[in-house]
Phi, psi and omega in degrees: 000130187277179198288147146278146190278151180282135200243077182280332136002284184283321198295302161339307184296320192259302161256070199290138188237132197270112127022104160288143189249155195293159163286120159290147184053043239279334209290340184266311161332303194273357154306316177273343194327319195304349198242353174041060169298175143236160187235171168190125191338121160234092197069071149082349189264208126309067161295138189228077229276143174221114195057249181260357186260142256193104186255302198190148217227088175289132177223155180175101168216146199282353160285331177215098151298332179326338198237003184289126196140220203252111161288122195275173158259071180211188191240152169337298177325313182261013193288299173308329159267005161296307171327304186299313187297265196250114189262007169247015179282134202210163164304163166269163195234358138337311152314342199045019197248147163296303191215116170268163187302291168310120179236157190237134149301055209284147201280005184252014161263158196288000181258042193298288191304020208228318186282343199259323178277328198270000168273329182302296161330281173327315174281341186287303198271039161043055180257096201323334170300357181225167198071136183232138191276111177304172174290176163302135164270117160279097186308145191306136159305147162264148147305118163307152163258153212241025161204164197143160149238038148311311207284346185256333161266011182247001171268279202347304190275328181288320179274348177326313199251000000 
């Protein structure tokens, strides 16, 4: 009796499947493997978390080159001795603030990989200047609706007594 054949055609159509879009700066996941990140989309990039801290952010896109490269995890506090590290590093300007907590690696600078590994090489050796534990997701507050007329006898009722 022959195989019956997959009707991939119909299978597409029906369980349409989304595009893995390739890792940017793939070369840096594999600098770190050893620490067994994980990743997860974030503005259109890469986040890229090692246990519970959020390290670095790959980023790369051909439509707004400005901020495209290795995005750091880090505070205010360490920029300067960072600074020292990688002297083309700067804030992202995505953001619109002269200066955030993320500073970039830009891929258009001429150390980018040599500046990409040695942030790896940092995060590998645990260096407390990069990574950050994100906040908690909170669930959105519900709004009381504050017209209807529950909500208009129940102004009613408040102002009354």
């Amino acid at each position: 009796m022959p195989k019956p054949r997959r009707n991939t055609l119909l299978a597409s159509a029906v369980f349409p499947f989304k595009k893995c879009k390739a890792v940017p700066h793939q070369f840096v996941l594999d600098a770190i493997a050893p620490l067994s990140p994980y990743t997860r989309p974030m503005f259109g990039c890469l986040g890229i978390y090692v246990k519970d801290k959020i390290v670095l952010i790959l980023r790369d896109k051909p439509e707004s080159t400005a901020d495209n490269g290795a995005w750091l995890a880090t505070t205010e506090e360490h920029h300067e001795s960072l600074r020292r590290e990688f002297p083309n590093m700067r804030s992202i300007q995505v953001l619109g603030k002269p200066v955030t907590g993320w500073q970039v690696l830009p891929v258009d600078a001429p150390d980018f990989e040599q500046a990409a590994l040695r942030a790896c090489e940092l995060v590998l050796a645990g260096d407390p200047r990069i990574g950050k534990v994100p906040g908690s997701r909170r669930p959105a507050k519900k709004t009381p609706r504050s017209s209807g007329p529950k909500a208009r006898s129940a102004a009613k009722r408040r102002t009354s007594s």
